[in-house]
N, C-alpha and C positions, 0 to 999 in steps of 0.2 A: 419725598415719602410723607406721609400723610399719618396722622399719630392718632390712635383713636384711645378715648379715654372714658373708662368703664364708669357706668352712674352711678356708682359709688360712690368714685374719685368724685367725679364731678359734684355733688350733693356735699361732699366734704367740704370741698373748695367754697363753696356757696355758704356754707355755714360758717367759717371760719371770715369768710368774708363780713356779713351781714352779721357776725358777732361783734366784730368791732375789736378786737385784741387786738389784733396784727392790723396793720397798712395794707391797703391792694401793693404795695411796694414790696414788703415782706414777702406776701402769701405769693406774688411772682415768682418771689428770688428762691423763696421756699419749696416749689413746684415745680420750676423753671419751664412756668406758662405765659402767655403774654399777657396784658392787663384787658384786651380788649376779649380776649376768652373769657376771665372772668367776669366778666361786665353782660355780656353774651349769656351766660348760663346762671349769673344771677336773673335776668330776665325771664328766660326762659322758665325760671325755677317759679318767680313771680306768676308769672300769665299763666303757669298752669299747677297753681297752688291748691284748687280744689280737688283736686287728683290726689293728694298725698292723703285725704280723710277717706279715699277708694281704698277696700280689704286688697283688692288685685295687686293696686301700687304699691301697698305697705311691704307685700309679701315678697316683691320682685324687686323692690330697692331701696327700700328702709332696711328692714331685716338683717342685710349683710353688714348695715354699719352697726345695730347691735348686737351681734356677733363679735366684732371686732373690738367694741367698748367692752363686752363677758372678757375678751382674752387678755384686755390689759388688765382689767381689775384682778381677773388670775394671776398675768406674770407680777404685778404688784404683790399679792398677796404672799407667791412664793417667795418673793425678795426679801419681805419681812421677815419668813419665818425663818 
């Protein structure tokens, strides 16, 4: 079966990669993707980096990961209070 992985996820993985925090070992073990996936879509993410300054791209798959960065900073906020 064949696992498909939303460009969300995938932009995630890529960031977390290319930020350098974590090890491709981690971010594996953390996903439980292979290393060569992420190696794959860091690439990919590379060769078609001009894309991301497109309003179209922003809007169809940026977007959703700050959405997602609003809803932590909210369940944060609540925690505080």
């Amino acid at each position: 079966m064949i696992k498909r992985h939303t460009k969300s996820f995938k932009l995630t993985v890529v960031i977390e990669a290319t930020r350098g925090d974590l090890t491709i070992s981690q971010i594996v073990s953390n996903y439980q993707i292979s290393e060569s996936l992420i190696h794959r879509w860091e690439k990919q993410f590379l060769d078609q980096g001009s894309a991301v300054f497109e309003t179209k791209y922003l809007s169809s798959f940026v977007a959703p990961l700050f959405a997602v960065q609003k809803l932590y900073v909210k369940s944060g906020e609540l925690t505080l209070e």
